[in-house]
C-alpha positions in Angstrom: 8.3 32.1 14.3 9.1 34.4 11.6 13.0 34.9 10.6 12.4 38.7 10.5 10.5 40.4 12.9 9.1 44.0 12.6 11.0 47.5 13.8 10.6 47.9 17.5 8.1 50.8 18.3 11.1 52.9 20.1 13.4 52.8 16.7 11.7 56.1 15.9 10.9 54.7 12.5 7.6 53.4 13.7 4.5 54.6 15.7 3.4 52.3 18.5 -0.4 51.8 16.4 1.7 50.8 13.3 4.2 48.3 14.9 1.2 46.6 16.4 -0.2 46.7 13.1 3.0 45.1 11.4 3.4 42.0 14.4 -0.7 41.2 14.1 0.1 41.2 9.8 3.3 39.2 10.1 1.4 36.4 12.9 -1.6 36.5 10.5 0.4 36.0 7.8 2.8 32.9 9.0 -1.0 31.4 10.5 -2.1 31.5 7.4 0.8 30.2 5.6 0.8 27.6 8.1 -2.7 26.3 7.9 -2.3 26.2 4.3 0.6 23.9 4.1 -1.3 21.9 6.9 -4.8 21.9 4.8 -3.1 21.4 1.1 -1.2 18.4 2.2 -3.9 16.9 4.2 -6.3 17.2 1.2 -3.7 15.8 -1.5 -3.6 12.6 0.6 -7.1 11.8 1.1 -8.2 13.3 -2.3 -5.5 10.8 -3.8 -6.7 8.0 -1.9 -10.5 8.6 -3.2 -8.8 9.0 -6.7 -7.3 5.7 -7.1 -10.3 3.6 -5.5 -10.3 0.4 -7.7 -13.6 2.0 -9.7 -12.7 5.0 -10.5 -8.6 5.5 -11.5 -6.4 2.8 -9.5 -3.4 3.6 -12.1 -0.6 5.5 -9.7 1.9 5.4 -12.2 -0.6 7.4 -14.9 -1.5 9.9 -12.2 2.1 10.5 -11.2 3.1 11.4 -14.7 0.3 13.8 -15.3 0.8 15.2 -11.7 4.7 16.0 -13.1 3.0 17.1 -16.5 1.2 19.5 -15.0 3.6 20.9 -12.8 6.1 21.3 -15.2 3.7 23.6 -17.6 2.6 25.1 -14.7 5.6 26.0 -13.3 6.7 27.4 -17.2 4.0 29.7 -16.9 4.7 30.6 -13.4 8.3 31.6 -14.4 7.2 33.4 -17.2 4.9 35.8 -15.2 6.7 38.7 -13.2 4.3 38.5 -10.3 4.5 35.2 -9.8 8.6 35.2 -10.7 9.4 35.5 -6.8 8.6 32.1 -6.3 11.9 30.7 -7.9 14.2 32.8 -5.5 17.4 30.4 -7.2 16.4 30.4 -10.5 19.3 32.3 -11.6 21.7 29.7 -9.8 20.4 27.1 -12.5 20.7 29.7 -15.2 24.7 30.1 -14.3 25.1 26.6 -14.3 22.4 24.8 -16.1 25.0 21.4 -16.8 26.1 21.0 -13.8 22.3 21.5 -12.3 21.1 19.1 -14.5 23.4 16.2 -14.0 22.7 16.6 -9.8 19.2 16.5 -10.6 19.0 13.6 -12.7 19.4 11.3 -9.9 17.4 13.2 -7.7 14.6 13.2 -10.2 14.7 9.3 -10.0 14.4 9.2 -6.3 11.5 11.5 -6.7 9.9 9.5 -9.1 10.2 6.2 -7.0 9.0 8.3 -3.8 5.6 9.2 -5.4 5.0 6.3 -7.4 5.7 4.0 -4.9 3.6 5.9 -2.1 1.0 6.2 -5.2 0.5 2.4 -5.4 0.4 2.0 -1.8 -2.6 3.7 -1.4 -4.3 0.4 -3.3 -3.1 -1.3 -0.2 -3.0 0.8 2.5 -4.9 3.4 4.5 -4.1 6.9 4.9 -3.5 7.1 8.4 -1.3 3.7 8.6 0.8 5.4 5.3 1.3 8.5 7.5 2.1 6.5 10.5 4.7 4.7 8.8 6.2 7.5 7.6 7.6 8.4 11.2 9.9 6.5 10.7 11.8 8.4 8.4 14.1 10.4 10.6 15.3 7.1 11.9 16.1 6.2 8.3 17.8 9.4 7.6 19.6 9.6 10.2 21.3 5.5 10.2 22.2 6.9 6.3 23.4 10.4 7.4 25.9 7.9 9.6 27.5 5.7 7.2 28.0 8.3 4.8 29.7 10.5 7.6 27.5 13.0 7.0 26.7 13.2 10.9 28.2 12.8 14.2 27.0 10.2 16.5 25.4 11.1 19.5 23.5 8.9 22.3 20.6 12.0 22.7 20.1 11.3 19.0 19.9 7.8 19.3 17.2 7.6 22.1 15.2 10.0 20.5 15.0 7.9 17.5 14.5 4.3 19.4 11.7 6.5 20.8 10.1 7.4 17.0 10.9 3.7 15.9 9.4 2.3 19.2 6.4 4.1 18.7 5.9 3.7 14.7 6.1 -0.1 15.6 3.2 -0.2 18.0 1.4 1.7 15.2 2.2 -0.5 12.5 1.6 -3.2 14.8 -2.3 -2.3 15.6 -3.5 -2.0 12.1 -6.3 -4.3 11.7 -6.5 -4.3 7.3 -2.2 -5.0 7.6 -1.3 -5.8 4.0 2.6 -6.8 4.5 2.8 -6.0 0.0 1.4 -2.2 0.7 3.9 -2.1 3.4 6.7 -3.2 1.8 5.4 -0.5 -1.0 5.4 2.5 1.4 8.5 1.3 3.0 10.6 1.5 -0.4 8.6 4.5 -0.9 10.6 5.8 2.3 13.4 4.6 1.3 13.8 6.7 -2.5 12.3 9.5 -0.6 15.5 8.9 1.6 17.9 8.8 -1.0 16.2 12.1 -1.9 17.1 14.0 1.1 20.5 12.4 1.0 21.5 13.5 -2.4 19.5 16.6 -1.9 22.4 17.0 1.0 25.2 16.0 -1.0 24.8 17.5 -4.8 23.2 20.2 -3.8 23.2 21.6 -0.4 27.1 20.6 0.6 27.9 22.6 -2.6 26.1 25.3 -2.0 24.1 24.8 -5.1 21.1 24.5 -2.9 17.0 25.4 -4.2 14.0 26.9 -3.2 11.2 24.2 -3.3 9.3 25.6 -6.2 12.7 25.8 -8.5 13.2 22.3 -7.3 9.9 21.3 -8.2 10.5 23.6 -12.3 13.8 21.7 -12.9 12.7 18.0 -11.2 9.1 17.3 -13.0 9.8 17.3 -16.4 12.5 14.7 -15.4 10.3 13.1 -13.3 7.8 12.9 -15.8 10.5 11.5 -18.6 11.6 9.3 -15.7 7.7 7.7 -15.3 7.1 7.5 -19.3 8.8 4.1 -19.2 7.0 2.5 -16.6 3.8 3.6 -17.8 4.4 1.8 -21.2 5.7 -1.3 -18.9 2.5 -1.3 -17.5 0.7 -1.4 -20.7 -0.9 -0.1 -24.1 -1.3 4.1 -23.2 -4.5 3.2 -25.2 -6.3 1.5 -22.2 -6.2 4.8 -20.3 -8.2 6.7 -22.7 -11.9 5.8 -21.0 -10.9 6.2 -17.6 -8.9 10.0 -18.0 -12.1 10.9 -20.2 -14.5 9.3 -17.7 -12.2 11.3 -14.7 -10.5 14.3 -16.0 -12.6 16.6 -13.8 -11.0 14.8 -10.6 -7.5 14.1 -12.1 -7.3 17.9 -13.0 -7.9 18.7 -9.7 -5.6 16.4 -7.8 -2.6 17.8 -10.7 -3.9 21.3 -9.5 -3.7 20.1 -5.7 -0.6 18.7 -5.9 0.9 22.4 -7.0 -1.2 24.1 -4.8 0.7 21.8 -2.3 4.3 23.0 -3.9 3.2 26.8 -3.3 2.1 26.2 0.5 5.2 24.8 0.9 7.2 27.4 -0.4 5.4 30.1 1.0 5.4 28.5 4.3 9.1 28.1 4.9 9.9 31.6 3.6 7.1 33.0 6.2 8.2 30.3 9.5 11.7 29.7 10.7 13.3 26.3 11.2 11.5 25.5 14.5 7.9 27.1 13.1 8.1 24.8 10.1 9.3 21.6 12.0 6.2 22.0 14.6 4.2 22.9 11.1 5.3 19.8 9.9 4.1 17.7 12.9 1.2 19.4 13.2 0.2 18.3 9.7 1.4 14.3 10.3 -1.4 14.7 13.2 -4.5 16.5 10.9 -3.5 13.9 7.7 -4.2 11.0 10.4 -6.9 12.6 12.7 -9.4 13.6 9.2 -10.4 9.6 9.2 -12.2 9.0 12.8 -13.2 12.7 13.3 -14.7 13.5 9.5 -15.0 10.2 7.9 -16.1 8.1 11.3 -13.6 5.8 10.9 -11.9 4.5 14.3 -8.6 4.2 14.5 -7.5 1.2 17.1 -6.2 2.6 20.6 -2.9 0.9 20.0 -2.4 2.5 16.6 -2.9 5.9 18.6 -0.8 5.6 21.4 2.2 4.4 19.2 1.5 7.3 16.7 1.1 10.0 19.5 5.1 8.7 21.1 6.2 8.5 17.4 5.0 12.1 16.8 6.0 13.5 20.0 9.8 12.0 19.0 10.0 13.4 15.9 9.0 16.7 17.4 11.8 16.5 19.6 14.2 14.8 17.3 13.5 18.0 14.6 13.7 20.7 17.8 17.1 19.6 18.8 18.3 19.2 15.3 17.6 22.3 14.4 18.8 23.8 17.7 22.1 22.6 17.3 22.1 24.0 13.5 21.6 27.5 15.1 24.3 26.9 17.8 26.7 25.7 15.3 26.0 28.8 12.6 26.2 31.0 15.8 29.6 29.7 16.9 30.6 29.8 12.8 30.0 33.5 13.1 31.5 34.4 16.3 34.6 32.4 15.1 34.3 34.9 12.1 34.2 38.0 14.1 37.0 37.1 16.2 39.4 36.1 13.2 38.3 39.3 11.5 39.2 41.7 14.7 42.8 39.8 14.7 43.2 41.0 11.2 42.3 44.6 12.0 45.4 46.9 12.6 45.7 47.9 16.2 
């Protein structure tokens, strides 16, 4: 799972009891990582959900701009600390070209905004597990984009995996009993910025190799998100009306901001710690907890149809995610052996 595994015992450099030692520390420590991500996400969700019940703090838009708040100060204060420095592994890419960063981000800070707002209101609507149901359909999404923009090849394996995911996120969405077609339509343009996201992510960023590590992401993108949210909150009405509930809350709300970067950390830590495949299975693994934690801890059922159609949509996007990244490794492995055999041409003979 890991994308650097420990000194083979016969390398001389280590003892058979210590190499054992380093493989059980490096699997403990990508579990861990793992479980983390899995546990931080799934909490985040339901926590939010419980948040914004109609009597206690149904106001997305003023959680999402103290969730950016907080992460921006945080993040400050996280930067500012050696130990804690590692974190930003590209911060000195936005400190060479802090313009240039900040123009990409601008409109990736937007997209970001609508993601969590959106997905924030939704949760009025919508339960947890129909949310994360309907989120399978993302890689469908991506993917129809990633085409008309050329940004990927067509292929017919593609294609039938993703009929597969959008096959089974139907029969999901289909069996919901408490269907409100308005918190739908919510988490589906929720989708759809968080989309845009990945796409722009992809071509202001990663295509010019001016790509981030998730928690530099998150230093530069909150206080942009949070600038971003500033005028919808006034849309909404006076700031003056949310005085009683954040001093009747605060407890809770601090602890949702403080979730929400815990959340930012786990992710980071966990794609340093798993490889491309670890992280995709991670990933899936966590669409499966955020769902399962109604019926098994809250003893809410969850309609058979709803299951099966989650289960084939999961199972696609599994595949879908292997092959992908599969073919990335194959294509950087060709990209180097290409290398190799230009540079022995060069060589004098």
């Amino acid at each position: 799972m890991s994308e650097t595994a420990p000194l083979e015992p016969n390398s001389g450099e280590l003892t058979t009891t210590a190499w054992l030692a380093a493989v059980l520390r490096s699997y403990i420590f990508q579990f861990a990582a793992a479980g983390c991500y899995i546990v931080a996400s799934a909490a985040l969700i339901h926590y939010n959900k419980w948040v914004m019940a109609a009597d206690r703090f149904p106001h997305p838009i003023a959680l999402t701009t103290m969730h950016m708040l907080f992460s921006s100060v945080a993040c400050m204060v996280l930067v500012a600390i050696p130990a804690s420095r590692g974190l930003f592994d590209k911060i000195k890419l936005v400190q060479e070209n802090p313009q240039t960063m900040l123009i990409r981000m601008i409109p990736l800070a937007l997209a970001f905004s609508g993601t969590i707002v959106l997905s924030n209101m939704a949760y009025l609507y919508c339960s947890v597990p129909f949310m994360q149901m309907s989120k399978e359909l993302n890689p469908s999404i991506v993917y129809l984009f990633a085409l008309m923009l050329g940004l990927e090849r067509f292929s017919m394996e593609q294609v039938g995996i993703l009929c597969i995911i959008f096959f089974g996120s139907m029969m999901a969405v289909q069996g919901e009993i408490q269907f409100s077609s308005y918190g739908w339509l919510l988490q589906l343009s929720s989708q759809f910025c968080d989309v845009t996201k990945i796409i722009l992510t992809s071509v202001l960023l990663s295509k010019s190799g001016l790509g981030l590590d998730p928690m530099t992401c998150v230093l530069l993108m909150s206080p942009l998100c949070m600038l971003s949210t500033l005028p919808m909150l006034m849309a909404e009405g006076p700031i003056s009306n949310l005085v009683e509930p954040i001093t009747a809350m605060w407890p809770y709300l601090l602890a949702s901001c403080a979730l929400a970067l815990l959340l930012n950390i786990a992710v980071t830590t966990a794609i340093k710690a798993l490889n491309g495949l670890g992280f995709v299975l991670c990933s899936c693994m966590k669409d499966v907890v955020v769902v399962a934690v109604q019926p098994i801890l809250m003893g809410i059922p969850i309609p058979k149809q709803q299951v099966m159609g989650f289960t084939i949509a999961v199972c696609g996007v599994m595949l879908h995610s292997t092959r992908k990244v599969q073919k990335e490794q194959e294509e950087r492995e060709k990209s180097i052996a290409a290398g190799s055999r230009e540079t022995q041409t060069l060589l004098p003979r």
